[in-house]
N, C-alpha and C positions, 0 to 999 in steps of 0.2 A: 459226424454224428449231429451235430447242431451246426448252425447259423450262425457266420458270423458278422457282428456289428460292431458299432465303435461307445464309447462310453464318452461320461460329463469329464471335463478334466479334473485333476485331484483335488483341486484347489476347495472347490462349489462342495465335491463330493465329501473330503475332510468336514466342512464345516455343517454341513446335512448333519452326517454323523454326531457331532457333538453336538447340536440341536435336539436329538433327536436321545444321545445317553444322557442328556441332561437332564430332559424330561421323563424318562424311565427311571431316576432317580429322585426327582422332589417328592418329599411329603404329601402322603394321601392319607384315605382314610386306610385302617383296620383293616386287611384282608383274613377272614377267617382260614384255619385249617385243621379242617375233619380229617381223624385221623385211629383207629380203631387201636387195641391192646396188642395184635398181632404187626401191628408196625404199617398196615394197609389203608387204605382208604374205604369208608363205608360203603355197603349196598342197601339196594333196596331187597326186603327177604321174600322169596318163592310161594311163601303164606304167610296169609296172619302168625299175628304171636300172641296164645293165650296169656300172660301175666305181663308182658313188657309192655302194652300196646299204646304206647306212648310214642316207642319207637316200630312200630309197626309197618310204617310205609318207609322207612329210611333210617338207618343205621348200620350199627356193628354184632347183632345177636342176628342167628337163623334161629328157625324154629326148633332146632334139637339142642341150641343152646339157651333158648329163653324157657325150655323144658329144665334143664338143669338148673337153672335160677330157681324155678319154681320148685323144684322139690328140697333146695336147699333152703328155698323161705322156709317150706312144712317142718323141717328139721328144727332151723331158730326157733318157729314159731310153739315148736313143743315145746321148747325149755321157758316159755314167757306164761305169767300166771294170767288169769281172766283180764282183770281191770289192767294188767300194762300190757297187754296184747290188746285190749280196746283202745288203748290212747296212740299206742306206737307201731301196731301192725300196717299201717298206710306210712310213716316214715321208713321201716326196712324195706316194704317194696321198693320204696323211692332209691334207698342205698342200694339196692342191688342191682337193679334196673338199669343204673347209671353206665355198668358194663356194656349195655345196650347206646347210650347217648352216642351218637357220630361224633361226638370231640371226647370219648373215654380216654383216648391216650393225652388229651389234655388233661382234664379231670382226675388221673389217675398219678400225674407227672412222669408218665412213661415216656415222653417225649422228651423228657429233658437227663441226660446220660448222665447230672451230674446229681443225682440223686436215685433214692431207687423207688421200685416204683411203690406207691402206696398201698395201704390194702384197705383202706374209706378214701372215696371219693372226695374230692375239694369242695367245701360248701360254704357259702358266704355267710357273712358273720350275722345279719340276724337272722337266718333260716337254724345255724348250730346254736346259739342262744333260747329258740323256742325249743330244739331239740334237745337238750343238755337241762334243760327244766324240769322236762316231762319224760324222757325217755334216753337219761344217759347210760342206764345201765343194760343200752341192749347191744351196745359196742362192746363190751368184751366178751359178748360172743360171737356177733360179725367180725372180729380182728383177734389176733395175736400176740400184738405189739404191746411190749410190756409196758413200751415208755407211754403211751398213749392211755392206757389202763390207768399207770401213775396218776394220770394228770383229771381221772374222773372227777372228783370233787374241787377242784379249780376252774371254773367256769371260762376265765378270762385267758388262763394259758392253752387250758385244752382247744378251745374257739381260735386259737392262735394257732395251735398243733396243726388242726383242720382247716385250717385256709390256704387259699393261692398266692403265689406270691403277682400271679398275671387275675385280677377281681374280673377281667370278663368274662373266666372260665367257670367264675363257682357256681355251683349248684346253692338254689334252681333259678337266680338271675341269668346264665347261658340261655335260660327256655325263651324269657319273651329279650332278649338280646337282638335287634332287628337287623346288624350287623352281620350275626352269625347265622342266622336264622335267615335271611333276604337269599332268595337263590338258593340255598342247600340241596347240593346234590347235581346241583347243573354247572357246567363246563366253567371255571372262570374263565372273566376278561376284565380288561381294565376300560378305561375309564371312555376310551375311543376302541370299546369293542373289541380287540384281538386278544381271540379267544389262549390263554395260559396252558401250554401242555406242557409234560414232562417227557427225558428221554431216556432209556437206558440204552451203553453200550453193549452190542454186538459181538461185535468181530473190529480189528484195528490191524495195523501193518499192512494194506492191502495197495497195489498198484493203482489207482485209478478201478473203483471197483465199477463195472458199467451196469450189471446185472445181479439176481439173486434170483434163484427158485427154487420149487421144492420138486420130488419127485411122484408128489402124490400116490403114496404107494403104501404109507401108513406107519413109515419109519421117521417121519418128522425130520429127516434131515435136513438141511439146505445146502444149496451150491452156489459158489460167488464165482463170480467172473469178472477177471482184472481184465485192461486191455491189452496188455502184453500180448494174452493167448492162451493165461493158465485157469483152470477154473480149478476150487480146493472143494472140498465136501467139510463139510460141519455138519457134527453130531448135535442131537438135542440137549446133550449139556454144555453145549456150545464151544467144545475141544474140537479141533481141526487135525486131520488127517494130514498126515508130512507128505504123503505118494499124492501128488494133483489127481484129480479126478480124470481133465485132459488136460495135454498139453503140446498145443500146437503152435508154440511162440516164435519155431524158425519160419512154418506157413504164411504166416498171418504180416501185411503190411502197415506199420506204422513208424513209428521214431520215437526217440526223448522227446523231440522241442514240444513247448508249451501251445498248441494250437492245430496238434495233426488231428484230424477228425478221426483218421483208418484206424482200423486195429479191429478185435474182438470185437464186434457189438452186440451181440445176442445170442441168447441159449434159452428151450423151451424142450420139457419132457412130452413124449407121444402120451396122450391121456390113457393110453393101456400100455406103458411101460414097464409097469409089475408082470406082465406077461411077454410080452414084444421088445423090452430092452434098448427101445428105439429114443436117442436123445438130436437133435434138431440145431444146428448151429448157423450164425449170419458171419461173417467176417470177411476182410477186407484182403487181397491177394495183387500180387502183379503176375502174370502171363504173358511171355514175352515181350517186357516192356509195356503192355499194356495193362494198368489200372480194371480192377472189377472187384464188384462184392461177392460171394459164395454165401451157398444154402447148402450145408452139408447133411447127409445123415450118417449118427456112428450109433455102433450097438454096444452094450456092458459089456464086458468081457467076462467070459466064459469062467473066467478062477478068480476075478475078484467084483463082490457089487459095490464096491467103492471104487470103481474104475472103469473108463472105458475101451475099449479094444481099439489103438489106435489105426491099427490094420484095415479098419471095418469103414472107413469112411468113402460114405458114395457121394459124388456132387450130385446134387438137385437140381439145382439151378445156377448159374453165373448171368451178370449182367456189367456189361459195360460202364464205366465211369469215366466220363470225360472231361472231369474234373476231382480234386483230392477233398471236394469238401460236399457237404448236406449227402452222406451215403445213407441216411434212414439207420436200420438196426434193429427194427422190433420183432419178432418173433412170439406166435400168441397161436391156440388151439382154440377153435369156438366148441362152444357147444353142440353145433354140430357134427364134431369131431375132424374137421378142416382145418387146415395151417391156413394163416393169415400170415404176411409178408409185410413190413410196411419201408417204402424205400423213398430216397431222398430224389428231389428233380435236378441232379446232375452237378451241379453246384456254383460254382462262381454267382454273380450277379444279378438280381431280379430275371434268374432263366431264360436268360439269351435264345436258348436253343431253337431253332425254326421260327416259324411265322408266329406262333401263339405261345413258345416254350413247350418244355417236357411234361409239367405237369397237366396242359389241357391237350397234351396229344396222345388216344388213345390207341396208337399203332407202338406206342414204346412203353416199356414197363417202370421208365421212373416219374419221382413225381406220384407215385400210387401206392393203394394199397390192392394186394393181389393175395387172391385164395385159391388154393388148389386142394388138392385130395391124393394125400400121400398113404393113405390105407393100401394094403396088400399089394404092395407096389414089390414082393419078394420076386415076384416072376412080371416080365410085357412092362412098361413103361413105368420110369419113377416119379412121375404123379400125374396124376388124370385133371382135368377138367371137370367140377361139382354140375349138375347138368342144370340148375337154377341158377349159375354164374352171370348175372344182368347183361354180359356185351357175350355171349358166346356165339348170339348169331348173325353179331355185325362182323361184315368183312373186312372194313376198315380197323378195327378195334381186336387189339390181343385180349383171347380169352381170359386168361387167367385177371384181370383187373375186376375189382371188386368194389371199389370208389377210386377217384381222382381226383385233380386240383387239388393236392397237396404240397409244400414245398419241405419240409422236412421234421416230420412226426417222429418226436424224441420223446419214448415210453407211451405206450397204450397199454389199456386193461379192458377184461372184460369182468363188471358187475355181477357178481355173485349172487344178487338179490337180497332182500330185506330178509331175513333168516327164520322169521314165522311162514309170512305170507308168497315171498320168492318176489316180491311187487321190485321192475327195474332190473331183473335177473335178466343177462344175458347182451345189457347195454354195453354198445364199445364204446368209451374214451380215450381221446388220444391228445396230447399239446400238440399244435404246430407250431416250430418256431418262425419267427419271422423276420423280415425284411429291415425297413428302417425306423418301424413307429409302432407296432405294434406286435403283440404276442396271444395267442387264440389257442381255448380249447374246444374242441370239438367233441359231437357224438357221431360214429360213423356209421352210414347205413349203407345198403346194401344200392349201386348207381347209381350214387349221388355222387354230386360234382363239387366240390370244397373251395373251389374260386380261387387258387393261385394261377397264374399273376395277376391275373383280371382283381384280386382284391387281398386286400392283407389286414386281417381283422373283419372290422365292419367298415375299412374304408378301402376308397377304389386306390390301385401300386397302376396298371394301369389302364387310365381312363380310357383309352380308346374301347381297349377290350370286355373294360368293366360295363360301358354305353351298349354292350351290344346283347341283347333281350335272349339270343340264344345260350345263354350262357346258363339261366338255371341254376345261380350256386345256391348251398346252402348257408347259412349264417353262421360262426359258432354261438355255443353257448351264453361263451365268457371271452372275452378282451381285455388287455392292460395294455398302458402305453409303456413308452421306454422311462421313463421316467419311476417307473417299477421296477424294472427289469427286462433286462436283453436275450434270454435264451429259456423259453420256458420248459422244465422237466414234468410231462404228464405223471399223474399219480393214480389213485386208486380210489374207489367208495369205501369206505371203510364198513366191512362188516364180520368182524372178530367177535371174539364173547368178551374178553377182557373189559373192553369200556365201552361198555352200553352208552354214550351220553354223545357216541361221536358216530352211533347207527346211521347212516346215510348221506353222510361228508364225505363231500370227492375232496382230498387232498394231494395238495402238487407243491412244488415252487419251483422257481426261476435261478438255474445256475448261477448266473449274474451275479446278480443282486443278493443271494442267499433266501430271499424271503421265502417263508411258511405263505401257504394261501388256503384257502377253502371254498368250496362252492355246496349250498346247501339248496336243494330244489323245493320251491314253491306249490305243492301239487294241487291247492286251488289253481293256481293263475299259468302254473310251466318255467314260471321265469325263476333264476337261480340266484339268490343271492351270495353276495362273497362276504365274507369275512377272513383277515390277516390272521396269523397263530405266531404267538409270541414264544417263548422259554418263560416259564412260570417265573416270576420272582418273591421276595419273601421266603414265605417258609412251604410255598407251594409245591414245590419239588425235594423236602427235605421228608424221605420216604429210604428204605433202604435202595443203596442201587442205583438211586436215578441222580439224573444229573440237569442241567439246563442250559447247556450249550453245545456247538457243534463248528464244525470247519464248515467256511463258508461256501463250495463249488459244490453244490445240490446234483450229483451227477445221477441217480436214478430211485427209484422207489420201488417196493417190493413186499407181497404177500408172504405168508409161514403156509404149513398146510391147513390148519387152522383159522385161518382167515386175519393174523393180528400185521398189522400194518409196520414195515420199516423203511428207511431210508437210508441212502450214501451219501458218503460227501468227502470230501477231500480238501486239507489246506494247500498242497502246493499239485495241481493240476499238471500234474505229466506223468506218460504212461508209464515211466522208472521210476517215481518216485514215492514211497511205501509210504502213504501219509493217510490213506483212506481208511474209514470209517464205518460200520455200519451200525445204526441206532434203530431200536424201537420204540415206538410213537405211545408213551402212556400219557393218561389219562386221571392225574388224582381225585378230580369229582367229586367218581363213582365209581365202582367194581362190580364184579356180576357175584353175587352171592357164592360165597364160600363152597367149592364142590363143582361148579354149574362147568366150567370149562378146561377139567382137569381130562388130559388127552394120555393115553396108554399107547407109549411108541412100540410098535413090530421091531422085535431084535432085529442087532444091524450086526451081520459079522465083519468083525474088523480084521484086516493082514497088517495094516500099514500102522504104524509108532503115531500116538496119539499126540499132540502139541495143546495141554491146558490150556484155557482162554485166561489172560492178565487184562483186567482193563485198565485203562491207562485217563481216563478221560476225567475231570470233576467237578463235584459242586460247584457253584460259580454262588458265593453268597456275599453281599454287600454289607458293610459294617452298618448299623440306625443310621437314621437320620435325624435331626435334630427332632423330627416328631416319630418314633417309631410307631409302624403299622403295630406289628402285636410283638409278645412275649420274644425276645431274640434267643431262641433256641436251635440248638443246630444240629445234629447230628441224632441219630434214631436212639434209642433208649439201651442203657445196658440189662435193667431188669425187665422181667418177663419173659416169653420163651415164645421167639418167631418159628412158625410150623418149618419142617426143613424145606420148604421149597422156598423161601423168604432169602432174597440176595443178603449180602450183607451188607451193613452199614455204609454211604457212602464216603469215601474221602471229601472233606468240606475242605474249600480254597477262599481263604479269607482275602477279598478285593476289597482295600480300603477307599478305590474311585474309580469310576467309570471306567473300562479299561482303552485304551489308547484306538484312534483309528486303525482299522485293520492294515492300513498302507503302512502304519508302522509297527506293525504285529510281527513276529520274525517267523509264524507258524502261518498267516494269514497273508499269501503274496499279493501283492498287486499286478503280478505279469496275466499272461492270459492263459486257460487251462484247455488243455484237448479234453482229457475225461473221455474223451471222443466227440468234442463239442465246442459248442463255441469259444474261443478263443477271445476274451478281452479280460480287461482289467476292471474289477467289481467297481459297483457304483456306490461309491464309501455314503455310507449315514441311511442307506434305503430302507432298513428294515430294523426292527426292535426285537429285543432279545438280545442274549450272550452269545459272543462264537468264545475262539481261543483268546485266553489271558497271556500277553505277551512273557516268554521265558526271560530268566536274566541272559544277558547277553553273554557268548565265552569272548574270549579275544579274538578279533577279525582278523583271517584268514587274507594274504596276497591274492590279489588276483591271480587267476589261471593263465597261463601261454593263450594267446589268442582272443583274450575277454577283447570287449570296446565298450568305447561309451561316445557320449555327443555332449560335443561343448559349442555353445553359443558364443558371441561378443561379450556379452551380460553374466555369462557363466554355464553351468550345466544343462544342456538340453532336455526336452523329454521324450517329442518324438520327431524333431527333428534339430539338425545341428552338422559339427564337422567331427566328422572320425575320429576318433584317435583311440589305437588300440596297445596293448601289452606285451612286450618283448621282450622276455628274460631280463626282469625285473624293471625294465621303465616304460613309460606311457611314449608315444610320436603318435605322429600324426599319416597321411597317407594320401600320396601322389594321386593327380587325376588321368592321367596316362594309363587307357583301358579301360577308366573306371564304366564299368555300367549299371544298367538295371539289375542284372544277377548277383553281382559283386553287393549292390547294395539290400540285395534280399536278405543274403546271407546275414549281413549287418541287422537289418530289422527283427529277421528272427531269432535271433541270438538276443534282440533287448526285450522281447515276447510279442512283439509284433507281425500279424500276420500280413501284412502288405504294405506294399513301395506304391509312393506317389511316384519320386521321381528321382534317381541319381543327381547329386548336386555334383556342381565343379567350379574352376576359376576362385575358390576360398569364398563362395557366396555368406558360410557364415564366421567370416574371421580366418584370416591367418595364426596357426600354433606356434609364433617364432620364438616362443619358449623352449620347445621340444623339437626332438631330431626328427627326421623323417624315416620311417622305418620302411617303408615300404611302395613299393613302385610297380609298373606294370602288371597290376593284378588283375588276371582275368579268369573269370569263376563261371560254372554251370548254374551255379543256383542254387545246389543240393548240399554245398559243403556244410559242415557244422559252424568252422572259422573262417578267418581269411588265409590263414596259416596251412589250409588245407586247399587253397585255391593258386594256380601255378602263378607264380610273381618274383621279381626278382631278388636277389640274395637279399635278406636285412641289413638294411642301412647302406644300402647300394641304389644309388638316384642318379638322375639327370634332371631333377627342375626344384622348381622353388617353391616357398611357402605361396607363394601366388597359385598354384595346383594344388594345396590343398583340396583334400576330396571330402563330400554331404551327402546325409541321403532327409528323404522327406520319409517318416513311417507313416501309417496307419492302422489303426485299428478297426477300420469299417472296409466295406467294399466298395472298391470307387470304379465303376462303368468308365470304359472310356468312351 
């Protein structure tokens, strides 16, 4: 799926990181948060608001609820005689109004659970002083509250009654509050610009999830796809069907170890699947020992549409891979009703293959992105040729190629357009991962040429080829170096209704590294600027539901049918292992006015035992700081009444410091993850925001029959060192008689590394004369999981010395010979 490279060693990386949660933690200023009665975030309202219009361009009233205000003034206002209806009818609008303020749930102390909520707004002490003068007797009709009643003729307690106990909320000092007021309604960020999102959980227990789509058919479902080979269906209450939707896990080529690329990569609905039942799959196969990706088609099955007919599958296509790594994966329908293919250039090493590599040879289909026309393909060939396909009339050049000079595009989308005007509708975006310095996203157009190997980013990988004028590439967009991140995951423009404020954000990130990214197009000048997304901190993400953190292996990103943006990610990157996540991308802001993007799913009959969604994921909230930003409130409010579509309340996880580098996170690995991608170990401290808060530890588990590790002179290795592996309950070390490069793969893989510089021998690092020698003439294919599983002589049966002790040298990058 991805690319792989090598990472900073932990040392540099650790100490980034705590640079970096240090600063995410000192004292700043005051982060405001707006936040409405219903527990949401404010909008901006569809129309004017006759009585509130104060809050008119931004708040928490629509216009059917600033109508209700208003008739409920009429109401007060009838029981108020001449002369106190002239003094104090412009303070009851003011009190009622406040329902409208974008910080009501401040104002109201709905945000805070340990109180209930008010029923007069917070007002600072001499705005209720001038009020309580003139016009104390029109609260015991705006209220209830006997105790507050009591306190009418006591100036200085009832002003006490009514105040905050947080003074930057009260009313009407919030109004000219330049804090609260700077920006409202626009995206936060901190202080170095990365923009604050929020996240809420998905879906959780997932293998290595690669994929998510919908079947645009009006039932709001979605379908995830692990790499194993099983795709599940989820319902729009976001319960999961127990019968897989498919499940091709014995077809389908990959393994456990932390670094396979193969497996599942892609699933894409035919745009008229409500009628055609036609669903589109990429995955990875062996055929007679030989390696290849598949393009399958399967249809619903006939008795149930939560399932597909696994009978029904036709191959499309197959394509050779002459290597186990960059197989591409993506799978995409354009608008003009074409499959789009996107496939990796073969794999191993800055693309060896021929005189120029795969991806600038247009006689072979990898390296490319290829479109065909699989329409009424029921009868005469399973896909045709689009008759405007740019190489269909060169002889040298496979038809079906639609751009080239790619090395391995992991997640494309195609642009939905700006949701008024349709302005950018129909744009392909796609990451390509790269080589040894850089990471690039592209827009793909139709014969163009993307410049791998001749370029990697916007610099020449190699110069000979990059010197040569016939080459034509095009540039991408956007570039990072590795210093960012090592494997970049393409994302999407966002354009959902939920958060208007994030309309025409391409968002992605980098497996690697975990970072959030963003690209925001310039449409005076074309050029795109970036901005980083952080996990909101403060009380930015303390909404029902949401949360602000995530496992750090960014393996894919993904639409709803609705257009709201989510993403996957995984803490311990292998295709067995249930760790995946998938989150959707909120936005607390701003929200689209109350109503605007409420969607009426098409019954979905159900055969198969539904499985509730639990989430499992949470708050990530830090104790003050010696200067707190604002009011330390946590958890959503227990009074007032959230509509029922309102999640509930998040679980809040009180983090008394910054939490520990992810290298010593026990949910946050540092080996390298397949995902179906790049394989290394993350680059600790790259990026800002929360992942996982490390669990208490249980008691450490023995090693398994067959573990290894690498000990140096000086002590424990990291990637490289001398053997020594586990034998029914003690550590020895292991003969070089036989030893080789295979034997020593084995070794590298099992510590999460995908590649052997070099078999060591003669005890290059140290003699074990502490421990026995377990193991002798081991000679291995390469493919074992242990040594244990490679033929070698009985345990603790030798003929040589600690002097044959046996090393290997690992790697994490790819090294050319």
């Amino acid at each position: 799926m991805r690319g792989l490279r090598g990472a900073a060693g932990p040392g540099g990386a650790r100490a980034a990181l705590a640079l970096l949660l240090a600063a995410a933690l000192a004292p700043g200023p005051a982060r405001p948060h707006p936040q409405c009665l219903d527990f949401k975030p404010p909008f901006r309202p569809p129309r004017g608001l006759a009585f509130c219009r104060r809050y008119a361009d931004f708040g928490c009233c629509d216009p059917r609820r600033d109508r209700a205000l208003l008739q409920r003034f009429y109401r007060l206002s009838a029981r108020l005689d001449g002369p106190t209806y002239a003094a104090c009818a412009g303070h009851l609008q003011d009190l009622l109004c406040q329902e409208c303020s974008p910080y009501a749930a401040h104002l109201y102390d709905a945000e805070d659970p340990s109180t209930p909520v008010r029923t007069i707004p917070g007002l600072c002490q001499d705005y209720c002083l001038q009020v309580w003068e003139k016009c104390r007797s029109i609260f015991r009709y705006l209220s209830a509250d006997q105790e507050l009643i009591a306190l009418e003729n006591n100036m200085a307690k009832f002003c006490r009654y009514l105040s905050l106990e947080d003074t930057d909320y009260c009313f009407p000092h919030l109004l000219t509050n330049q804090n609260l007021n700077q920006n409202l309604g626009l995206v936060t960020a901190d202080t170095e610009g990365c923009l604050q999102l929020c996240l809420m959980e998905v879906a959780n227990g997932l293998r290595n999830p690669v994929a998510m789509v919908h079947a645009n058919d009006g039932t709001h479902r979605f379908f995830i796809a692990e790499q194993v080979g099983l795709v599940w269906t989820y319902l729009p209450d976001r319960s999961r069907l127990e019968k897989p939707f498919l499940n091709i896990s014995e077809a389908v080529l990959t393994s456990p170890w932390e670094g396979d690329e193969r497996g599942f990569l892609g699933i894409v609905f035919h745009p008229k699947f409500k009628f055609n039942g036609k669903v589109y799959v990429y995955y990875s196969v062996e055929v007679r020992y030989e390696e290849r990706i598949r393009i399958s088609e399967f249809r619903i099955s006939p008795a149930d549409m939560n399932a597909l007919d696994h009978g029904s599958e036709r191959i499309i296509l197959e394509i050779e891979e002459p290597a186990s790594n960059h197989n591409g994966g993506e799978l995409l329908f354009g608008d003009d009703g074409y499959l789009y293919i996107f496939t990796g250039d073969g794999g191993m090493a800055g693309d060896p293959f021929g005189t120029f590599g795969n991806a600038q040879n247009k006689s072979t289909l990898l390296g490319k992105v290829l479109r065909i026309d699989v329409n009424h393909n029921d009868r005469g060939p399973l896909y045709r040729i689009p008759p405007d396909n740019p190489f269909l009339n060169d002889p040298k050049a496979r038809p079906e190629i639609y751009a080239y000079g790619v090395r391995n595009m992991w997640r494309c989308s195609f642009d939905r357009g700006e949701p008024r005007t349709k302005e950018g509708k129909g744009r392909l975006f796609c990451g390509d991962v790269g080589q040894n310095k850089y990471e690039e996203i592209d827009i793909v157009e139709k014969g163009k040429n993307y410049g791998w190997r001749a370029r990697e980013g916007f610099s020449c990988y190699d110069k000979k080829l990059c010197t040569n004028s016939s080459i034509d590439d095009v540039l991408p967009i956007y570039a990072y170096p590795h210093k960012m991140g090592k494997s970049v995951t393409g994302g999407y423009v966002y354009r959902g209704c939920e958060s208007p404020n994030l309309n025409g954000l391409y968002i992605f990130g980098d497996f690697m590294s975990g970072r959030l990214m963003s690209l925001k197009e310039n449409r005076a000048t074309g050029e795109w600027q970036y901005s980083e997304i952080c996990m909101g901190t403060g009380q930015t993400c303390m909404f029902p539901g949401l949360i602000n953190n995530y496992y750090q292996y960014i393996i894919s990103f993904a639409e709803d049918e609705a257009g709201e943006l989510y993403f996957m990610s995984t803490g311990i990157p292998s295709a067995t292992a249930p760790h995946g996540v998938v989150y959707k991308v909120v936005d607390t802001s701003r929200r689209a006015p109350p109503g605007k993007c409420r969607v009426e799913p098409s019954p979905v009959k159900v055969k198969s035992k539904r499985i509730q969604f639990v989430p499992k994921e949470k708050l990530i909230v830090k104790t003050p700081t010696p200067r707190p930003r604002l009011k330390a409130t946590t958890e959503a409010p227990r009074g007032g009444r959230p509509d029922p579509e309102t999640p509930r309340a998040p679980a809040v996880d009180w983090v008394g410091q910054a939490p520990p580098p992810p290298g010593n996170r026990s949910r946050t690995p540092t080996t390298p993850a397949p995902s179906g991608r790049a394989s290394k170990p993350r680059k600790g401290g790259e990026r800002r925001g929360q992942r996982r808060k490390k669990k208490p530890p249980g008691t450490a588990a023995p090693p398994r029959n067959g573990a290894v590790r690498l000990m140096e002179q000086r002590g424990r290795g990291r990637s490289r060192g001398r053997v020594e592996v586990y034998i029914d309950g003690e550590w020895g070390t292991v003969c070089d008689d036989g030893w080789s490069s295979a034997a020593a793969a084995v070794v590298c893989r099992q510590l999460g590394f995908p590649y052997v510089v070099r078999a060591s021998k003669k005890a290059e690092f140290g003699e074990g004369t502490s421990l026995r020698i377990l193991l002798d003439d081991v000679q291995c294919s390469g493919q074992e999981k242990t040594l244990l599983e490679c033929d070698h002589a009985d345990v603790g049966t030798h003929n040589c010395s600690h002097e044959e002790d046996a090393g290997v040298v690992c790697s994490r990058e790819e090294v050319a010979d």
